[in-house]
Structure formats: structure tokens, C-alpha cells
C-alpha positions in Angstrom: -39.3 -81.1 87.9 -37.6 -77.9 87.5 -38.1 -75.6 91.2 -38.8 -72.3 90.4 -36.8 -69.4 91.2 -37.1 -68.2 94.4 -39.0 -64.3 95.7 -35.8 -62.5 96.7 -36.6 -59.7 99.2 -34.8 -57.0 100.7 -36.1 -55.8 104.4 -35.6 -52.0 105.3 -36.4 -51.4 108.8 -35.0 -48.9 111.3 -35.9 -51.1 113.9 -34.1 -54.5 114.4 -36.6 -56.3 116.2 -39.2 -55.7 113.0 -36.4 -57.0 110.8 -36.1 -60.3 112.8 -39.6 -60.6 113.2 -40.4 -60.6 109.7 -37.5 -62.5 108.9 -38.6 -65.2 110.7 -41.9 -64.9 108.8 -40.7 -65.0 105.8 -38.4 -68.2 106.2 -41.6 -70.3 106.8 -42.5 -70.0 102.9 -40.2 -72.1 101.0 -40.6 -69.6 97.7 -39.4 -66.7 99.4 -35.4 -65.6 100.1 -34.2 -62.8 102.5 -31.2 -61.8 100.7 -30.5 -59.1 102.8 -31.9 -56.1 105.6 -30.5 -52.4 106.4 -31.8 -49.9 108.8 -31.9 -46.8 106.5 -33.4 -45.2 103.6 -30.4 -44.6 102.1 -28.7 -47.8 102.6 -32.0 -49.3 101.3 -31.4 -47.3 97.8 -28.3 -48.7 97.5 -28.9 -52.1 98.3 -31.6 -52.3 95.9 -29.1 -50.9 93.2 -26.7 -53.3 94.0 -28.8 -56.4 94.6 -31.5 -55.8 92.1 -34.5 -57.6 94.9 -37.2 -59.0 93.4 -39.6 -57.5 96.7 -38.6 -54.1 98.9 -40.4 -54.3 102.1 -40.3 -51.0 102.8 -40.9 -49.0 106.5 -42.6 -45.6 105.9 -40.8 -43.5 109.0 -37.4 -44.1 109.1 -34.8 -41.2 110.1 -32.8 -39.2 107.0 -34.3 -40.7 103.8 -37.7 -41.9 104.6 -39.6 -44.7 102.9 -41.2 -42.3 100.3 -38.4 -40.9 99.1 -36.4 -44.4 99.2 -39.1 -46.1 97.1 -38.8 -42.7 94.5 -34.9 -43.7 94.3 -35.3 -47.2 94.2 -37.8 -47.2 91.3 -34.7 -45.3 88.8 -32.0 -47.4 90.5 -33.7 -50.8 90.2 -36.5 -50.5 87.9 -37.1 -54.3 88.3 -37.8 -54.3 92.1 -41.3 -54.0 93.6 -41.7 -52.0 97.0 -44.4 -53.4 99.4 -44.3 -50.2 102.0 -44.7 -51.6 106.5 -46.7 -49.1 108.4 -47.9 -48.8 111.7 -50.1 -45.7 110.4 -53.7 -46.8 109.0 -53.3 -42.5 107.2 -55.2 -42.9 103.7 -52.8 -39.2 103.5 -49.4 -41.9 103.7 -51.1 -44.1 101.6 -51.4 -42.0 98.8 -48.0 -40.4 99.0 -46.2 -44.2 98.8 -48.2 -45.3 96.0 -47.5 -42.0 93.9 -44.0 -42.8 94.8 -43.9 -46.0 93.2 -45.3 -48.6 95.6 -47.1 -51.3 94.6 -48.8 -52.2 97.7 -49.3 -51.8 102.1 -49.6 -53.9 104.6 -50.2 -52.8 108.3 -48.0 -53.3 111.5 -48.3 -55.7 113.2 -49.3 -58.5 110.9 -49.6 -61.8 110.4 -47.9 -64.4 108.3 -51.1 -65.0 106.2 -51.3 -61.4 105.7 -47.4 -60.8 105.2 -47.2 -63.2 102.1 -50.5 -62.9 100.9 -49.2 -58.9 100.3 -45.9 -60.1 99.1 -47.2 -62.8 96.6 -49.8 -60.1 95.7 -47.3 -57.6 94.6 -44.8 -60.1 93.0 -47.4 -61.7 90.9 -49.2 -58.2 89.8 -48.9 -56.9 85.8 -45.8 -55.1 84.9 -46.9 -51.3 85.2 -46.3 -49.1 82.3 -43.9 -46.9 84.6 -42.4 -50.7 85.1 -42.2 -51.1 81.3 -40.3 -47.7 80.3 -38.0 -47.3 83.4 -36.7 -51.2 81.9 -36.9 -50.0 78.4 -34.0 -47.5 78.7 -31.5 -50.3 80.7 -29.8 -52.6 78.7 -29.8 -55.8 80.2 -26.5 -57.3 79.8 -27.1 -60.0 82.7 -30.2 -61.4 79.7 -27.7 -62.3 77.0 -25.4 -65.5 77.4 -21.9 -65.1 77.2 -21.9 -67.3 73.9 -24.3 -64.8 72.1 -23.1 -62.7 69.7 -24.1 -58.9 70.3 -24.9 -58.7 66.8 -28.4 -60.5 67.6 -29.6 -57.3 69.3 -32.0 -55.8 67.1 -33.2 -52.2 68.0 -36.8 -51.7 66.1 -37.8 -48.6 67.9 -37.2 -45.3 67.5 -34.8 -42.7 69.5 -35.7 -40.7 72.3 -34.0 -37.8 73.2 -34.5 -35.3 76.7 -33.8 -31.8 77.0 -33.6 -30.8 80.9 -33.0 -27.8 82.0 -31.8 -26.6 85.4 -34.1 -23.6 85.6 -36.5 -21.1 83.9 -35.4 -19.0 80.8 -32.0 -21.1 80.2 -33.1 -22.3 76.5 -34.8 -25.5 76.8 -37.6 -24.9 74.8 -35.6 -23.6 71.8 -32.8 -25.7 72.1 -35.5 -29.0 72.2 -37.1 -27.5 68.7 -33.9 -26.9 67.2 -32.7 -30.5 67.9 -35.6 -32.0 66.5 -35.8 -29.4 63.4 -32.0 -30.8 62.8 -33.0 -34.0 63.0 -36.3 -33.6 60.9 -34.0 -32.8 58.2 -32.2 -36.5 58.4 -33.4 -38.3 55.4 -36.4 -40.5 55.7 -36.9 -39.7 59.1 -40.0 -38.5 60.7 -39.6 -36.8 64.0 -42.2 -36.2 67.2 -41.5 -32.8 69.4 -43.3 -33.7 72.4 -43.8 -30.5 75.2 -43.7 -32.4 79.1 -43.2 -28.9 80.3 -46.8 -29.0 82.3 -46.9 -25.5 83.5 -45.6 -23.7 81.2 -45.3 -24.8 78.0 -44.2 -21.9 75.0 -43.4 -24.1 72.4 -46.3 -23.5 70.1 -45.5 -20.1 70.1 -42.2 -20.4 69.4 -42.4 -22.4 66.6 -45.6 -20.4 65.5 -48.2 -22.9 65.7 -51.6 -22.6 66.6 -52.5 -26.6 67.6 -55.9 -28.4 67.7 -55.3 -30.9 70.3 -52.8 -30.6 73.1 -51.5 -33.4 75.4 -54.2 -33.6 78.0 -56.9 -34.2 75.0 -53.9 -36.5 73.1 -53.8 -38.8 76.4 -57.9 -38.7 76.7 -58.4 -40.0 73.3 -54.9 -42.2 73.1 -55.2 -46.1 72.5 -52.0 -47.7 72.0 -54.1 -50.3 69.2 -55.1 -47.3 67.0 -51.8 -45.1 66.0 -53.4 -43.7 63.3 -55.4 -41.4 65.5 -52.1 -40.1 67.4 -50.6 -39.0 63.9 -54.1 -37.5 63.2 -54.3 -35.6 67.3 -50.3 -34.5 66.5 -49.8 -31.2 64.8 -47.9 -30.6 61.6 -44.7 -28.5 61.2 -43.8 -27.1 57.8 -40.8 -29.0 58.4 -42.6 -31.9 58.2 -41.8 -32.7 61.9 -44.5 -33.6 64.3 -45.7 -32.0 67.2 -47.6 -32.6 70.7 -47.8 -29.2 72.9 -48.6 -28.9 76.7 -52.0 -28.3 78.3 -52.9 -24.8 77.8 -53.6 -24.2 81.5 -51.1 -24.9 84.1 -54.1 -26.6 86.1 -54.5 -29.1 83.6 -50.7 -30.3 84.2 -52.7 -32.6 87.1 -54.8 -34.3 84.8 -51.4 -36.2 83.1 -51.2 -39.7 84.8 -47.6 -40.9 84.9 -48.3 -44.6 84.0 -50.5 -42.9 81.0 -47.8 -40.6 79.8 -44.9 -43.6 79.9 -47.2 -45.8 78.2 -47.3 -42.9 75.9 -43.9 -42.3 74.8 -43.4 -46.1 74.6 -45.6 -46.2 71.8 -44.7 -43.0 70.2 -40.6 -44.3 70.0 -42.5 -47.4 67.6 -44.1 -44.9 65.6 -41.3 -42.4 65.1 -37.6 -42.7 64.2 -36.9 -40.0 66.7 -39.2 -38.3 69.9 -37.7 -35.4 71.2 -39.0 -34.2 74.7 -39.2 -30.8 76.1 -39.0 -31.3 79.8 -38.9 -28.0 81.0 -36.9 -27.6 84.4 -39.0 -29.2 86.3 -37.2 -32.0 88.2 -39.6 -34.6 89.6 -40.9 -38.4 89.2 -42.5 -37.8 85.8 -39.2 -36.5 84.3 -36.4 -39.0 86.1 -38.8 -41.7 84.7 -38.6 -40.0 81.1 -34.6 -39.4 81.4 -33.7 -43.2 82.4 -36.0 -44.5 78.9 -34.2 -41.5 76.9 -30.6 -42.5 74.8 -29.9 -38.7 75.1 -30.3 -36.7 77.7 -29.7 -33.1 77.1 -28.9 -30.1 80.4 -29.3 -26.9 79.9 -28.0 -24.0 81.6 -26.5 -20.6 81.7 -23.5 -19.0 82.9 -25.4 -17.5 86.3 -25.2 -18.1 89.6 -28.4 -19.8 90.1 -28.1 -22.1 87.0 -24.4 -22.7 88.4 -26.0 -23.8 91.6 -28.7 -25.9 90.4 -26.7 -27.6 87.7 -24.1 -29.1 90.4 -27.4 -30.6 92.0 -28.8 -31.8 88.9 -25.6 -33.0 87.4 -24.4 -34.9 90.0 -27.6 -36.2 91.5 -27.5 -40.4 92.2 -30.0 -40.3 89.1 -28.1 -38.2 86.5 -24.7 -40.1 87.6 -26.1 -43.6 86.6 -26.2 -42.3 83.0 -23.2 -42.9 80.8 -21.0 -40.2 79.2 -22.3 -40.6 75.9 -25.7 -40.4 77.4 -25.9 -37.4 78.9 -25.1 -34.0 76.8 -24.4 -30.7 78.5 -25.2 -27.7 76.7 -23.7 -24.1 78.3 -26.2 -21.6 76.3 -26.1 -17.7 76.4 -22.4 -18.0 76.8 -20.0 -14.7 76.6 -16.7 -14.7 75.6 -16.3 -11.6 77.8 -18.1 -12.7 80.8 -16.4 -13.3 84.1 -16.3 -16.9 83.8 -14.4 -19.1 80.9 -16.2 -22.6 79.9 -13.6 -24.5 82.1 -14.3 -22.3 85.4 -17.5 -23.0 85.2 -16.9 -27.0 84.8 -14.9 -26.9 87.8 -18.2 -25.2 89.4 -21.0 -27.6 88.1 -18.3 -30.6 88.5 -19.6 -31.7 85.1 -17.7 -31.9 81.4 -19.4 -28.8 79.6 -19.9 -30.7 75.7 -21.3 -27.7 73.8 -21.7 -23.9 74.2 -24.0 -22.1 72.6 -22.6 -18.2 72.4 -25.0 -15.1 73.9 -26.4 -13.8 70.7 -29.6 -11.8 69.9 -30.8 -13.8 67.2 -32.0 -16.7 69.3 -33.7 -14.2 71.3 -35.3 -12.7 67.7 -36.3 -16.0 66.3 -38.2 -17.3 69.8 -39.9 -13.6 69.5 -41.2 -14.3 65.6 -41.8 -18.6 65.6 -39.3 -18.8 63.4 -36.6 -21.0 65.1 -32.5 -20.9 63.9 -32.6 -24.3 62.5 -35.4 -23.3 60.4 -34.1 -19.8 59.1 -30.2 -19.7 59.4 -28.7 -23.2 60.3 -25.5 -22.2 58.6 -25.1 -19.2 61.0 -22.6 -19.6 64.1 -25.4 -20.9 66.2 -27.3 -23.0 64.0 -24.1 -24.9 63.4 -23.7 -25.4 67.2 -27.1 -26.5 67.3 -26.7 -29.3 64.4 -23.8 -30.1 66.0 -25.5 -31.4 69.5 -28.2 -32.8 67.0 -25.6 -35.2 65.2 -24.7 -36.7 68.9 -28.0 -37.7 68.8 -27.4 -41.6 67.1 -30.0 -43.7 64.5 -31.0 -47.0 65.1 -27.3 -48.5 63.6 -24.8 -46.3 65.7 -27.0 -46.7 68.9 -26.5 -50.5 68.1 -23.1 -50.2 68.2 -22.6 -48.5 70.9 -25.0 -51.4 72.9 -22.3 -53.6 71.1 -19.4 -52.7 72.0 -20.9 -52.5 75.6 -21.5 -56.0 75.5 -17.7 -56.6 73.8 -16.1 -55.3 76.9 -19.2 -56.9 79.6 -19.4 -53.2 80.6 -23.5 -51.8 80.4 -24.3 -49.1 78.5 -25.6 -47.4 81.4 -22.6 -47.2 84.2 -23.8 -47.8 87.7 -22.7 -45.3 90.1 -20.3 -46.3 93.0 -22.5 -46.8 96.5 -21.0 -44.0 97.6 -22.9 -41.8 95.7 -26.3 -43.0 97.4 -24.7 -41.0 100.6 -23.5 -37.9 98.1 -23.5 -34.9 100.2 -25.4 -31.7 97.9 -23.3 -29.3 99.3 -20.0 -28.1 97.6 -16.8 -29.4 98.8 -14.3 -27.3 97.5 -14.1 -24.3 99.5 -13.3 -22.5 96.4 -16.8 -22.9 95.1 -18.5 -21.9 98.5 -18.2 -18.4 100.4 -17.9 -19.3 103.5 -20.6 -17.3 105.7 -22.2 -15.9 102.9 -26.4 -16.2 102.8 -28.5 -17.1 100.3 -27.6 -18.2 96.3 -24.0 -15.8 97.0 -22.9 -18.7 99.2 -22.7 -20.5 95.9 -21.1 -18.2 93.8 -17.6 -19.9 92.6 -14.6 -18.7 94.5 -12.9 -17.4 90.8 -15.9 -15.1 90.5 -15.9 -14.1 93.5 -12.1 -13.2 93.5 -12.3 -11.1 90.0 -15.2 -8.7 91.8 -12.7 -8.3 94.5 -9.8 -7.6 92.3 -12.0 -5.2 90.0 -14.4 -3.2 92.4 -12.2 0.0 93.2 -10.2 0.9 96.1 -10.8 3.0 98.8 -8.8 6.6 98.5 -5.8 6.8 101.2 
């Protein structure tokens, strides 16, 4: 008779003594394996990326990167592993904060073997979670196919989603989210889903002139992934023929979306459509890492300022952005001036990021947001709407995403490069002296040392 596999767990524990304890518990079951214990946060997140544990028992206080924050990281960089938080505080307020982190369950300090792996066979035998089920969904599991398989057996029978992201207010995202998916509306025999995740705020009704029925709050209410029909029916039509889901019309409605809800969601949205495109605004949070890591594209936004600059080195180089591949993630400069301060490769050296596409500073973006009439509906032959069909054809079907899995598989490389550990310990602030002022307060601190030097060369002399 065959054993089964055994419960691999990871312990993270700032304090020795509790790791050694509940080692010691946990090598009285048989079907449980300690494959490994840190005394960090940090080092926790990339263990778990490394090791891939089936368990993550989990301290809630621990100096730097708490327990919280590690469970957030460890549920992009192993989607697969379960975290089972340890506290010695009985605070319903910590309780709430782990599980909406990503926990799947709490046991007290101190405890008991009975109560140790009754928690941990709990959580290890519990349903896969929608927010389980689409953080997988956009991994490709190489370590599942046999090295005698022939990557043609892959079959891709969804659709493709696509993320626009962008690093703050009024740097495009909206508009550049509804021109992709006008573009790719106009793919034959495609039908296309603009979906608004932009909670707060969202302006995409009015700037594609639409005046919707239902919006996502009453979409979720009435959703049942058995009855599809109904979401074409709650979805509103474009004269393009493209489909579209705006966001609640209050921003205190943004609350009432449910994260396992909304993932279970898009899931079934990607079976009914050949591509979803999704407007995430600029907020950063759980909700939109979740969305990214299912997404084939992801899409950032920003402009040639000094906060954008700033929040796009953060963004860009964050431990969850630099898991993505190249040809995964697609930088967009937009509002771009040929006579600004800053050329296109300055401002790469700033962000630390490969700048794919720029979209030049003109006024007829501005014009068609201000009459619903978007470029790639009115002029895509102009200068702009050609950019913008451009960043629409990296966007691949169903047969050039399979390739691109394929050849993945041809050189035992994963579609989706795993950073380096050393990026679970990146530092956020700059490390080239030219792109910090040294002394300077505030957002000037991060204003790029070649900007900086051109206002110096060009603001005027004293007389002698």
C-alpha cells in the first residue's frame, strides 16, 4: 500500500524556544514533515517561495515584517501554501486582520499537541478557496508535467486576461484600459469584457459614454457561476460590441466587493470571454496583486512627474511585480513630451524599469475622455491610436500564449521567473545617489539627479 505524501510545514517564529517546542510536536505525527524554521517575516516569505510548504505556521508579532504582512507576501509568492497564524493574543481585532490577509486558520499560545494538529490537519484538509483557485490559475506549473510529455498537450480553453495598473491618480489608466480592449474588440470573432476594479473611483462609464444598468456590486449580488447567461444579460453593451462591467457608483460601496467573490468572478468571466480586460485603478493592495498574478498581461501606467517617477520605482520593482516575466508585464510612459526635461531612457534609469511604449502628451486624449468618445473608437489611425493598437497586439490569443507556455517548458524555464531571494530583503529606497537629493524633504528627495542638474544649469545667475 502506497503511504501518502507527507504535510510539509514551514515554522516562523522569532523565538527559538517556540520553534523547538513545536517541532517536537510536530515529529510525533507520522504524516507531518518540518522541512524547515526561520526567525523572520522576511526570511519566512522567502522560504515559502523557495520551498513551496504545504502548511506556514505563522507567529503574528515578530520584529520588521510581521506575520500579517508575511502571510499577504506569502499568498502571491506561494499561492499553494496554507498559513495557520500562532498567537499568544486571544484579540478578535488580530484575528480579523490575519484572516483578511490570507490565513486560513488560529490557534492560541500555548497549546497542545491535540490542539496543534487538529488546526494543522484542519487547514490542510479545508476546500481550495477561490483566492486559492485564481492566484494558481495564473502560475504555470511546470513541476506538474513529466519530463516525457510533450508541451504540445497543454491546452488553453480560457480566455485572456489583461491588467492595467497605474502608479497614481490621473496618469491614463482608465483610458488606456478602454482603448486596449476597443483594439482588441475589433480582433475578429472575439468578444471582449472591460471590467472597472477601480472601487473608489471609477470614470469609465463616462468615458466611454455609457449610462449602465447594473454595476459590479449588484453584478456580484446576483452572480452564480452555473448560470452565465445572466452575467452577459447584468453586462452592459458597447457599440463596439465589447462588453462592459463598471464600478459601484459610491465609493462606500467599494466595501461590499468580497475578494474570494470577485476572484471567483473573473475566473468565470476568462471561460466566457476570449479576452477580460481590467481597469485597476492605482490602487495597490490584496485585491489587485491577487488580480495581476492570474492576469497574462499586466499593463503600468505612469507619467513623466516626479511623483509617478517615485511611485513607479516602488511599484515596478516590488517582490510582486518582479516575479512576473518580461513578456508579462508592459510599461506604458503616457503624456510624454518630446521637449520635457527628461528623455524616455532618463527616466528608465529612474524607475529602474525597461519603458515598452510611450504614449506622446497630446490634447486629443484629453478631448475624447471629455466627450465618451475614446481614440480607438474615433481616430485609431492617428499618432496615438496607433500607439495604442500597438500595446493592444502584445496582448497574445489563445495560440501565441500557448507558445509562449511551450517554449517555457522547451528550455524547463517557467513562464513566470522567480525572483532571486534577495529581492524578499529589497531595500525601497534608491541606491543611486544620482536618483536621490541628498537632504532634500519630501517627494524632491526623489527627483532624479539629471533633472535636478538641468534646473541648476538653466535657472539664471546671480549678477556680479
Amino acid at each position: 500500500m502506497e503511504r501518502p505524501a507527507l504535510v510539509r510545514i514551514l515554522i516562523v517564529d522569532d523565538n527559538q524556544t517556540t520553534i523547538e517546542h513545536v517541532t517536537r510536536l510536530i515529529e510525533f505525527e507520522e504524516s507531518f514533515e518540518v522541512i524547515g524554521s526561520v526567525r523572520d517575516g522576511r526570511a519566512g516569505v522567502e522560504q515559502a517561495r523557495a520551498a513551496m510548504p504545504d502548511i506556514v505556521l505563522m507567529d503574528i508579532n515578530m520584529p520588521g515584517i510581521d506575520g500579517i504582512e508575511a502571510c499577504r507576501q506569502i499568498g502571491v509568492a506561494s499561492p499553494s501554501s496554507r498559513v495557520l497564524m500562532m498567537s499568544v493574543q486571544h484579540d478578535n481585532a488580530y484575528l480579523k486582520q490575519a484572516m483578511n490577509a490570507g490565513a486560513r486558520g488560529f490557534v492560541f499560545k500555548p497549546f497542545s499537541y491535540d490542539e496543534l494538529v487538529n488546526a494543522i490537519q484542519k487547514v490542510h484538509a479545508a476546500e481550495a478557496t477561490p483566492a486559492e483557485l485564481a492566484a494558481r490559475a495564473g502560475v504555470l506549473q511546470l513541476e506538474d508535467i513529466g519530463e516525457e510529455e510533450e508541451a504540445a498537450e497543454i491546452i488553453i480553453d480560457r480566455g485572456i486576461l489583461v491588467t492595467v495598473q497605474g502608479v497614481k491618480g490621473g496618469v491614463g489608466t482608465s483610458s488606456i484600459a478602454a482603448n486596449i480592449a476597443l483594439a482588441l474588440a475589433k480582433r475578429k470573432d472575439t468578444q471582449v469584457l472591460l471590467l472597472e476594479a477601480n472601487l473608489l473611483f471609477g470614470d469609465l462609464d463616462a468615458l466611454l459614454n455609457l449610462q449602465p444598468e447594473y454595476r459590479l456590486v449588484e453584478v456580484l449580488e446576483r452572480f452564480d457561476p452555473e448560470d452565465r447567461e445572466l452575467v452577459r444579460k447584468l453586462a452592459t453593451k458597447h457599440d463596439s460590441g465589447m462588453f462592459f462591467i463598471p464600478a459601484p457608483s459610491k465609493p462606500e460601496l467599494a466595501e461590499l466587493v468580497q475578494l474570494d467573490r470577485m476572484l471567483m468572478f473573473l475566473l468565470v468571466l476568462r471561460d466566457m470571454y476570449d479576452y477580460v480586460v481590467v481597469d485597476l485603478g492605482s490602487k495597490v493592495d490584496l485585491l489587485s496583486q491577487r488580480i495581476n498574478q492570474m492576469a497574462d498581461r499586466v499593463v503600468v501606467t505612469l507619467t513623466p512627474d516626479i511623483i509617478a517617477i517615485k511611485n513607479a520605482y516602488y511599484i515596478l520593482n516590488s517582490p510582486e511585480m518582479r516575479v512576473f516575466s518580461s513578456g508579462k508585464l508592459i510599461c506604458v510612459l503616457n503624456k510624454f513630451s518630446d521637449r520635457g526635461e527628461s528623455t524616455k531612457e532618463q527616466l528608465e534609469s529612474a524607475i529602474n524599469h525597461t519603458i515598452n511604449w510611450v504614449i506622446p502628451q497630446n490634447p486629443d486624449m484629453k478631448d475624447a475622455a471629455n466627450l465618451g468618445r475614446p481614440i480607438m473608437a474615433t481616430s485609431p489611425r492617428s499618432r496615438i491610436g496607433r500607439v495604442l493598437s500597438a500595446i493592444a497586439d502584445q496582448v497574445p490569443d489563445q495560440e501565441r500564449l500557448l507558445a509562449e507556455m511551450q517554449l517555457a517548458i522547451a528550455v524547463k524555464t517557467p513562464s513566470v521567473q522567480v525572483a532571486d531571494a534577495k529581492l524578499a530583503r529589497f531595500d525601497w529606497r534608491p541606491k543611486s545617489r544620482s536618483l536621490v537629493q541628498i537632504g532634500r524633504k519630501g517627494c524632491g528627495r526623489f527627483v532624479p539627479g539629471f533633472i535636478r542638474n538641468r534646473r541648476k544649469k538653466s535657472s539664471p545667475q546671480p549678477a556680479e
